[in-house]
C-alpha positions as CSV (number, residue, x, y, z in Angstrom):
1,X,35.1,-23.6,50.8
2,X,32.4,-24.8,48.3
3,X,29.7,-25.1,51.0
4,X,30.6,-21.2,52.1
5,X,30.0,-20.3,48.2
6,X,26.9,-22.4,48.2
7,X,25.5,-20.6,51.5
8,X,26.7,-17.4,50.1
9,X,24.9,-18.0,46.8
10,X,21.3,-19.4,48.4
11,X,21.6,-16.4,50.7
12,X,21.7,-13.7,47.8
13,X,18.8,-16.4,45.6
14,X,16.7,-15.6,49.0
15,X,17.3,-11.9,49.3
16,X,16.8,-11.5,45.6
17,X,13.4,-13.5,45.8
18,X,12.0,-11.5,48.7
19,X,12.8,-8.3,47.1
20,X,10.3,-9.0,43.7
21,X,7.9,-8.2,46.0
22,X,8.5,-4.4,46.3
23,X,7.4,-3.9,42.3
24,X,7.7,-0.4,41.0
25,X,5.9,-1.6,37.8
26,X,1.9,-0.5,38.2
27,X,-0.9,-2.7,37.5
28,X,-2.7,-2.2,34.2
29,X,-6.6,-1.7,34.3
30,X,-8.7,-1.4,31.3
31,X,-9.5,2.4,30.2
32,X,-12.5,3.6,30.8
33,X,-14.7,5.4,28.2
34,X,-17.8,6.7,27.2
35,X,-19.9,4.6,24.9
36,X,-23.4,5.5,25.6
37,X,-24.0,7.4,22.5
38,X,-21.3,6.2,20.4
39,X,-23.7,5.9,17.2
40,X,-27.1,7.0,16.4
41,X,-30.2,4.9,15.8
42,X,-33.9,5.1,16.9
43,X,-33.9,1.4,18.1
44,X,-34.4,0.7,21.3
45,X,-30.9,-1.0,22.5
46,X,-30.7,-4.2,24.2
47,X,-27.8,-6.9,24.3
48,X,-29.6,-8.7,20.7
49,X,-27.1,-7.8,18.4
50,X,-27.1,-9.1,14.1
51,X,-23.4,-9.6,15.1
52,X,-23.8,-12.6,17.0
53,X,-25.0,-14.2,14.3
54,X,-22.3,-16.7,12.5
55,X,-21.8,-15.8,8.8
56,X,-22.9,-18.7,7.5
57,X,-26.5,-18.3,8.9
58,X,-26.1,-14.7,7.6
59,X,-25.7,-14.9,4.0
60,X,-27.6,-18.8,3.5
61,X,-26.6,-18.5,-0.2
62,X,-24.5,-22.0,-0.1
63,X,-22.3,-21.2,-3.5
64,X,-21.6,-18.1,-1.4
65,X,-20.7,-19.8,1.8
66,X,-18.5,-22.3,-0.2
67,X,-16.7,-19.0,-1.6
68,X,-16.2,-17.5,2.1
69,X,-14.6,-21.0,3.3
70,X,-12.5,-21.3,0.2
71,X,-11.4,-17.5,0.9
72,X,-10.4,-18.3,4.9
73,X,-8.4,-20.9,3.5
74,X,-6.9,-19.3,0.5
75,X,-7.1,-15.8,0.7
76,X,-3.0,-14.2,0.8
77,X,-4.8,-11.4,3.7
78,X,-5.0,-13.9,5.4
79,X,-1.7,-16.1,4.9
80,X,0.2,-13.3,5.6
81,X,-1.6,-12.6,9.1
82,X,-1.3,-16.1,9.9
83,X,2.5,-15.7,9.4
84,X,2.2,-12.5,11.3
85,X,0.6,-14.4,14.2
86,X,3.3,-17.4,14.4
87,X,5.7,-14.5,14.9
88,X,4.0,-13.0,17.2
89,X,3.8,-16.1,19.1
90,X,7.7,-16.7,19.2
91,X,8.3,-13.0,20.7
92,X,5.6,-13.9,23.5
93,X,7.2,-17.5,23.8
94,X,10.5,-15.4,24.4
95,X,9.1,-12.9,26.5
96,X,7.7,-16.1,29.0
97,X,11.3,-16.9,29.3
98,X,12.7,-14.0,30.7
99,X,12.2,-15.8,34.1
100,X,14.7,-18.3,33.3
101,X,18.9,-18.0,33.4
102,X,20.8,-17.9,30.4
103,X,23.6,-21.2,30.2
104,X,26.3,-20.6,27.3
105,X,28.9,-24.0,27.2
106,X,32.2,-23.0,26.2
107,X,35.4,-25.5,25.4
108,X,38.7,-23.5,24.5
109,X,42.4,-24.2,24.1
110,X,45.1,-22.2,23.9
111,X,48.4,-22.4,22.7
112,X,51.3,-19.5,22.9
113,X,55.0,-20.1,22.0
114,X,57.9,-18.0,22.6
115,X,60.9,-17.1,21.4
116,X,63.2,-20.2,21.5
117,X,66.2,-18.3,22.3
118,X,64.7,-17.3,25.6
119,X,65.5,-20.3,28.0
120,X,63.6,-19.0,31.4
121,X,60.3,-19.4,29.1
122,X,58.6,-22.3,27.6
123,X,55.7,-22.8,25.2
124,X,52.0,-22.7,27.0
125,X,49.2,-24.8,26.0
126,X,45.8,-24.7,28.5
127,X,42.9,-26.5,27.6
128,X,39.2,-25.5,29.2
129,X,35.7,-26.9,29.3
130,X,32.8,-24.9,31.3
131,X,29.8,-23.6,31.7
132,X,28.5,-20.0,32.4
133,X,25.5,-19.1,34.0
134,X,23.6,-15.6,34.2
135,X,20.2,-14.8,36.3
136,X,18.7,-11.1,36.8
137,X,16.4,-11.0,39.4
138,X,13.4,-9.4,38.5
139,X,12.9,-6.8,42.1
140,X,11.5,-3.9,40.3
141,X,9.1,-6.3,37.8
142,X,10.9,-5.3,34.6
143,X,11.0,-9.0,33.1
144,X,7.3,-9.4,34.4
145,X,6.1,-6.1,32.2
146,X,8.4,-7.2,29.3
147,X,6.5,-10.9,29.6
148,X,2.9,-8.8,29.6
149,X,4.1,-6.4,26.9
150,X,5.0,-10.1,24.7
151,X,1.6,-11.0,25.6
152,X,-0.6,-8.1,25.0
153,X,1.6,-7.7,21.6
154,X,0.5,-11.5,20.4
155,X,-3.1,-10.9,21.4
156,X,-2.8,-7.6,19.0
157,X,-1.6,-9.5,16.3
158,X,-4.5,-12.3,17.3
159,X,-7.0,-9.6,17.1
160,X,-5.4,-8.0,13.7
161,X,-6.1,-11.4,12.1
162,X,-9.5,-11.7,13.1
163,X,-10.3,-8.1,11.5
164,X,-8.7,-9.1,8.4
165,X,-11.0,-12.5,9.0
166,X,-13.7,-9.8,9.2
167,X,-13.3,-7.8,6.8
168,X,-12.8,-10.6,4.4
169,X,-15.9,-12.2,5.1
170,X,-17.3,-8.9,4.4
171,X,-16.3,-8.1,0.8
172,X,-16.4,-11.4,-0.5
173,X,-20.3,-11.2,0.3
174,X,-20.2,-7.8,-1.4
175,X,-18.7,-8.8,-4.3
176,X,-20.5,-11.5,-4.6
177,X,-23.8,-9.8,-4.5
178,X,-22.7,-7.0,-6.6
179,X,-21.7,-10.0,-9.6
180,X,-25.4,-11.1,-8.9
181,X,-26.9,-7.2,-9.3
182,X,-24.7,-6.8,-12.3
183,X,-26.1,-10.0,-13.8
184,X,-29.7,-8.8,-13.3
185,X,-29.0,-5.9,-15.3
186,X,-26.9,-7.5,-18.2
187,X,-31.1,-9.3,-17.9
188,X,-32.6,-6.4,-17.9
189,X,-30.5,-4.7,-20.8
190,X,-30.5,-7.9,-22.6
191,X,-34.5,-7.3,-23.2
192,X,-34.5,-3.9,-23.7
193,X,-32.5,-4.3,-26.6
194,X,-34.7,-7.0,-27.9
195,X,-37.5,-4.6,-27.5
196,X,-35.2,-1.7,-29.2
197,X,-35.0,-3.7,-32.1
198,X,-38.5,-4.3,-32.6
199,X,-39.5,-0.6,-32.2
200,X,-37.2,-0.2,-35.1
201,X,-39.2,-2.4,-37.5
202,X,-42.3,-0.9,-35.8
203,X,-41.5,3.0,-36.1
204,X,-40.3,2.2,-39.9
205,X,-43.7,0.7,-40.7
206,X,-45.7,4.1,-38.8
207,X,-43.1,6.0,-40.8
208,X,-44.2,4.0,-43.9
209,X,-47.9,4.7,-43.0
210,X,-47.1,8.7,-42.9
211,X,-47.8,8.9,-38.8
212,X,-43.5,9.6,-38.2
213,X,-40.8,11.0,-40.1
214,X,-37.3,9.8,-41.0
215,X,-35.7,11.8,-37.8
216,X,-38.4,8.9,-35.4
217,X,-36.6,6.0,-37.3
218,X,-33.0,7.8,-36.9
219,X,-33.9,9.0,-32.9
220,X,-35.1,4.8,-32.2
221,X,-31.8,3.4,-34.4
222,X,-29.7,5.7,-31.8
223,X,-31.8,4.5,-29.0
224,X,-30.4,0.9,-29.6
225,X,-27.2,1.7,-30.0
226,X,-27.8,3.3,-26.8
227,X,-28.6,0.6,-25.0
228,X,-25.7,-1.5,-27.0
229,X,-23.5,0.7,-24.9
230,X,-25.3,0.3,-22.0
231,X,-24.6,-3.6,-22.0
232,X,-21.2,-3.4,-22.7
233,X,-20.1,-1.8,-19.8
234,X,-22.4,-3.9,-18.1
235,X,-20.8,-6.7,-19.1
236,X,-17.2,-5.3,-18.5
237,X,-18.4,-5.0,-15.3
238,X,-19.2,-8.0,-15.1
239,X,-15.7,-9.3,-15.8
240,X,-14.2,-6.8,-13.5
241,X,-16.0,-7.7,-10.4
242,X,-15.2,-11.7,-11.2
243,X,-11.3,-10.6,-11.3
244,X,-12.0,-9.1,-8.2
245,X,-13.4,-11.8,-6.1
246,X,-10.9,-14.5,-7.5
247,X,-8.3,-12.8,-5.9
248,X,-10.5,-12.8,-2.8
249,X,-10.6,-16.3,-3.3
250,X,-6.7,-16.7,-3.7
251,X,-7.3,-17.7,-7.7
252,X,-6.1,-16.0,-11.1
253,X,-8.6,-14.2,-12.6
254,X,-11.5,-16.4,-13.9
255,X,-15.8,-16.7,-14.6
256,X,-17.2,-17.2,-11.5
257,X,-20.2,-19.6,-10.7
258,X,-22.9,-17.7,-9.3
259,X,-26.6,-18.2,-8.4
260,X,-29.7,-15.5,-9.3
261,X,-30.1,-12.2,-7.9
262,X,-33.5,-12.9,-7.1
263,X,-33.3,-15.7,-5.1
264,X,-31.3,-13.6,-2.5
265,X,-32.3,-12.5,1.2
266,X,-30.9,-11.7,4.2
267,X,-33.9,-12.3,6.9
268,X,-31.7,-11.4,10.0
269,X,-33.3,-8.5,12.4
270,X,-31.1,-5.7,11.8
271,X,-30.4,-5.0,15.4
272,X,-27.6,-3.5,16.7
273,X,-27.4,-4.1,20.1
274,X,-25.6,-1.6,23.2
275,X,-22.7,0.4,22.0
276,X,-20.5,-1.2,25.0
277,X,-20.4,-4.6,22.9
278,X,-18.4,-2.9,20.5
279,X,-15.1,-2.9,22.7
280,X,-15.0,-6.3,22.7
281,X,-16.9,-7.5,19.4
282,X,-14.6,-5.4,17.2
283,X,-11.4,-6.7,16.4
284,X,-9.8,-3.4,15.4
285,X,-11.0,-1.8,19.0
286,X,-9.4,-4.8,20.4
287,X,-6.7,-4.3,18.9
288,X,-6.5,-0.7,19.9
289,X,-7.0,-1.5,23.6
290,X,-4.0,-4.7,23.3
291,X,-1.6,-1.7,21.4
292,X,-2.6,0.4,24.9
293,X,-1.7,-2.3,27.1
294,X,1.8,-2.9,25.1
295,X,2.9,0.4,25.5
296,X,1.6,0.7,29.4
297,X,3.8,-2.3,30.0
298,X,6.7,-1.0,28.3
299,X,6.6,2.4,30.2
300,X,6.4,0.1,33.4
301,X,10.1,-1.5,32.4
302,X,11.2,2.2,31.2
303,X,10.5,3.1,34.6
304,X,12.6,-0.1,36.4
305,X,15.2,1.2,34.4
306,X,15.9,3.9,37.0
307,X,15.9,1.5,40.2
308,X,19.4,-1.1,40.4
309,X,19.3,-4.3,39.0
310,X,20.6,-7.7,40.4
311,X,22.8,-9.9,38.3
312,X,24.0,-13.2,39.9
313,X,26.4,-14.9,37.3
314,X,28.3,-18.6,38.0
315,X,30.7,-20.4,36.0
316,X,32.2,-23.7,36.0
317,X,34.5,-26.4,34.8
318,X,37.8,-28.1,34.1
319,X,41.1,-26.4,33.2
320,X,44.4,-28.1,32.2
321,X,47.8,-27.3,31.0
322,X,48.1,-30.8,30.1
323,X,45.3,-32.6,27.8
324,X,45.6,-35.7,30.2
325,X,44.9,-33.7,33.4
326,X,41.9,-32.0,31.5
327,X,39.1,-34.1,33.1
328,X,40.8,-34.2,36.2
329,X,39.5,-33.6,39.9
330,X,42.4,-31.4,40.4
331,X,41.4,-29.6,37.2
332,X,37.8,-28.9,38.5
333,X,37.0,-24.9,38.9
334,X,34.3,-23.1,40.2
335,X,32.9,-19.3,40.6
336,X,29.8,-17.2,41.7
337,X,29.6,-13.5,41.0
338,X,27.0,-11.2,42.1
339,X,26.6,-7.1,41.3
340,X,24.2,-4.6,42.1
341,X,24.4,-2.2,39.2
342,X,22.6,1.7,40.0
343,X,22.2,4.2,36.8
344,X,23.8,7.7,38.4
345,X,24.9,9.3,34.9
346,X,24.2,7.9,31.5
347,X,23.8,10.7,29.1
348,X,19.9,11.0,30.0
349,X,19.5,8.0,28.3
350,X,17.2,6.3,31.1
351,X,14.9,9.6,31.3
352,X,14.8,9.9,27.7
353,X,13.4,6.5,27.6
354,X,11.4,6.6,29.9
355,X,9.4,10.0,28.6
356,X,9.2,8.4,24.8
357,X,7.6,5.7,26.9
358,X,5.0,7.7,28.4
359,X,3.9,9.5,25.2
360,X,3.9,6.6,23.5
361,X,1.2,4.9,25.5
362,X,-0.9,8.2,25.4
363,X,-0.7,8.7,21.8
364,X,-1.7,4.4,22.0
365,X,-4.6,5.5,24.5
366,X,-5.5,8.6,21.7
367,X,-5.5,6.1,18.9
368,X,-7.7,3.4,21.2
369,X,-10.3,6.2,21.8
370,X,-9.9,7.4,18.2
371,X,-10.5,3.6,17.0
372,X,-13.8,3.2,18.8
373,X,-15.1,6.7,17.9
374,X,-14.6,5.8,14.1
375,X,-16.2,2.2,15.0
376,X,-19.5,4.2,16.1
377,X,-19.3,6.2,12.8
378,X,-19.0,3.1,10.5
379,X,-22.2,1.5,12.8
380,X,-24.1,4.9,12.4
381,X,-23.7,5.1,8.5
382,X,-24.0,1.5,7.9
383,X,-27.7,2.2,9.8
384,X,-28.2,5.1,7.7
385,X,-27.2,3.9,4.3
386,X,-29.8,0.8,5.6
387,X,-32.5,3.2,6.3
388,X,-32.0,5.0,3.3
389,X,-31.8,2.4,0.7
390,X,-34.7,0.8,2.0
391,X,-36.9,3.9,1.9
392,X,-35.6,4.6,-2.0
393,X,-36.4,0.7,-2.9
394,X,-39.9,1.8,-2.0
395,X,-40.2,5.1,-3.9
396,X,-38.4,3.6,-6.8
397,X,-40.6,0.7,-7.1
398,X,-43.8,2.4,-7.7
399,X,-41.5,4.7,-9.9
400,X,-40.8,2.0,-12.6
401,X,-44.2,0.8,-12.4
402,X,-45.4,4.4,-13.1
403,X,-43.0,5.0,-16.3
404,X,-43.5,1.4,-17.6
405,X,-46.9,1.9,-17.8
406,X,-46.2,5.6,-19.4
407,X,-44.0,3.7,-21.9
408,X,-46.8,1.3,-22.7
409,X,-49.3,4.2,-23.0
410,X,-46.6,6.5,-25.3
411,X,-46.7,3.6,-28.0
412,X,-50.7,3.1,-28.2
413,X,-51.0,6.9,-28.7
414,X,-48.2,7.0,-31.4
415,X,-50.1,4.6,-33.3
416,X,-52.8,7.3,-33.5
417,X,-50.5,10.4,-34.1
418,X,-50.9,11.6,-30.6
419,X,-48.2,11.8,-28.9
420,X,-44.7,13.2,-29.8
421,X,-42.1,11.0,-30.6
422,X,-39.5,12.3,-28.1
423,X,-41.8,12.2,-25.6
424,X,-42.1,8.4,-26.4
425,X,-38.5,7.9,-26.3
426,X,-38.1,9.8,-23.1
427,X,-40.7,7.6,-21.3
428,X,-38.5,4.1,-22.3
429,X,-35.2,5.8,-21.8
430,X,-36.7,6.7,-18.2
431,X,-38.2,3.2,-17.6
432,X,-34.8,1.5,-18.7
433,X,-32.9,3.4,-16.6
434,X,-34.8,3.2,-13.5
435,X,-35.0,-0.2,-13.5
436,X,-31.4,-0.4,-13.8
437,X,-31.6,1.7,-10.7
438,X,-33.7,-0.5,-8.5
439,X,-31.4,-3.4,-8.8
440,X,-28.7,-1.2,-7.9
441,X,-30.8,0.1,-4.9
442,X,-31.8,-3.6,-3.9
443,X,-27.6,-4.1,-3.8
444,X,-27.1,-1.3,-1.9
445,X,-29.5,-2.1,0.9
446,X,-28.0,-5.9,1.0
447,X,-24.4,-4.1,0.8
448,X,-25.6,-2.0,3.5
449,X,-26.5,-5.4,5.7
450,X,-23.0,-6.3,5.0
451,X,-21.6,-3.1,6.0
452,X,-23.6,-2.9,9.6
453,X,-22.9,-6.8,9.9
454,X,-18.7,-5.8,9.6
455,X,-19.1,-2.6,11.5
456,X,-20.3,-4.2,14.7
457,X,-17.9,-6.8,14.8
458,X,-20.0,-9.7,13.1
459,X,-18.0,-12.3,10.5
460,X,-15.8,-14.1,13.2
């Protein structure tokens, strides 16, 4: 009898293995899209790209690269996506299995008395030890889509982390180089309010000597104060943008070792490379394609939904009325059950599923085109802002040079009674201002770098 149950059993394992090969579920091939002109620039394009460069031959600023380390080890972004990702790595770990049976153990006893006055009855006590066993044969490859869906699902979470990574990288640099700009300035205000000072003892001696009135000494007092303003909300700054990159770094609030705003450069080619590179370079479009894939997957096991499926279930063990009989070869029991279960009416429930399926993976294709079309965007403006910043840093150098010099020439005229005190005061306010400006500008054009550098994927 056993061996008829075992021939039975290997017959409907064989059937059940020959039939996985008639899959319903479809093969997933990568989307194809346009990426010819995804952003504009007037380079000529070619596979160099400033994206392949590592961060750390990037921005060469060591006190900066120690900050970048001490943020991919510290930062909470990036905890969390860690956390994320050893999650993600269970599901897929649990998807893998699918394959594999499912074994409970059970051990039971059972006891039920009766009524004592009844003599044809007595109590009942069995005792049981066994095992069950469940397989589904995968025919119509819904446990092989649900194993890809795991898959694609951990590789989305893989790729989330590395944007985080990315964009980390990115705005530690910024704020780091912004600290550095506002620093220059606190500089710059710093001696302009030394010199402030001095043109108040020296419009009080012209004043003295009849050239200005009392309204000149007033007009320069207020100048100073002015410029007292001026460096305290450079200097709140200041404190603002440390707060900021602590908690980049993972720390409370604290001052912030820094080097000079001079002695920074970025001497990487700012090249951008072909669009295509972007589809595998940026983690978000990654990401995009991986969600895609998910949901094609899961419409592939919405769809096996429809077809029957094959369960093959066995259980074993021992059963005994009597606890000394329990392990018994007498007691030793044995079955094998096997059901082909087809969905005829369920309330819609299969079709319903199966249609949220569908639109889900074409609003995940929508938002995978959507993702690399905002992608180009960032890449073109990042190459604009460049382009831009660097053309002002130009013009607004030989700007300052011009006023500092019409500064210079406002108080050799005043000495003589030529020149109109507001004009004088114009001519510094100007100078103070666009020098202010042109550390700003040379910020922008390195935040720009950064920007491009995180647009086309570059920082992991």
């Amino acid at each position: 009898m056993k061996k008829q149950h075992s021939s039975k059993l290997a017959i409907i394992v064989i059937s059940a293995a020959l039939l996985q090969s008639c899959f319903v579920a479809k093969n997933y091939e990568s989307p194809e899209v346009k990426t010819d002109s995804l952003f504009r620039t007037t380079q000529t394009l070619d596979s160099s790209s400033i994206a392949a460069i590592s961060w750390d031959k990037l921005f060469t600023d060591p006190i900066l690269q120690q900050y970048i380390n001490q943020g991919l080890a510290h930062n909470y972004d990036i905890k969390i996506a860690l956390q994320n990702l050893v999650a993600a790595e269970e599901n897929m770990k649990q998807g893998k299995a699918g394959y594999l049976p499912s074994l409970y153990g059970n051990a039971s006893w059972l006891r039920q008395d009766f009524d004592q006055s009844n003599f044809n009855q007595s109590n009942f006590e069995q005792y049981e030890l066994s095992g069950n066993l469940s397989w589904e044969a995968d025919i119509w490859g819904k446990i092989r889509s649900n194993k890809r869906a795991s898959v694609a699902a951990y590789l989305q979470t893989v790729a989330a982390q590395q944007a985080i990574q990315t964009q980390l990288v990115a705005n530690i640099a910024s704020t780091y180089y912004q600290l550095l700009a506002l620093d220059a300035q606190v500089k710059v205000a710093e001696e302009t309010l030394i010199n402030r000072v001095e043109s108040i003892e020296t419009i009080k001696a012209l004043k003295t000597a009849g050239i200005v009135n009392e309204v000149s000494v007033k007009q320069t007092e207020a100048q100073k104060y002015a410029t007292e303003i001026i460096l305290k909300d450079l200097k709140y700054s200041v404190k603002i943008t440390e707060n900021t990159l602590s908690i980049l770094l993972g720390n409370a609030p604290q001052a912030i070792k820094r080097g000079l705003f001079e002695s920074q450069k970025i001497t990487a080619n700012i090249e951008v490379g072909i669009p295509a590179l972007l589809l595998s370079r940026r983690p978000d479009v990654v990401s995009a394609e991986l969600n895609f894939r998910h949901s094609f997957e899961l419409t592939n096991v919405a769809r096996s939904n429809f077809y029957p499926s094959l369960m093959i279930s066995a259980s074993g063990g021992f059963q005994s009325l009597e606890i000394k009989d329990w392990f018994n070869a007498n007691s030793l029991f044995s079955s094998v059950f096997a059901s082909l279960t087809q969905p005829i009416f369920n309330q819609r429930k299969v079709k319903t599923g199966y249609n949220i399926a569908k639109a889900n993976q074409q609003k995940a294709y929508l938002q995978f085109e959507q993702t690399l079309l905002l992608a180009g965007k960032e890449v073109s403006d990042a190459l604009a802002d460049y382009e831009n910043e660097s053309e002002k840093l130009t013009i607004r150098s030989y700007k300052l040079d011009v006023l500092k010099k019409a500064a210079a020439y406002s108080d050799e005229l005043l000495q003589y009674g030529m020149v109109n005190y507001l004009d004088v005061l114009t001519a510094k306010d100007d100078a103070l201002s666009t020098e202010l400006e042109l550390i700003n500008n040379k910020y922008r054009q390195m935040d720009s770098v950064v920007n491009l550098y995180k647009a086309l994927g570059g920082g992991y």
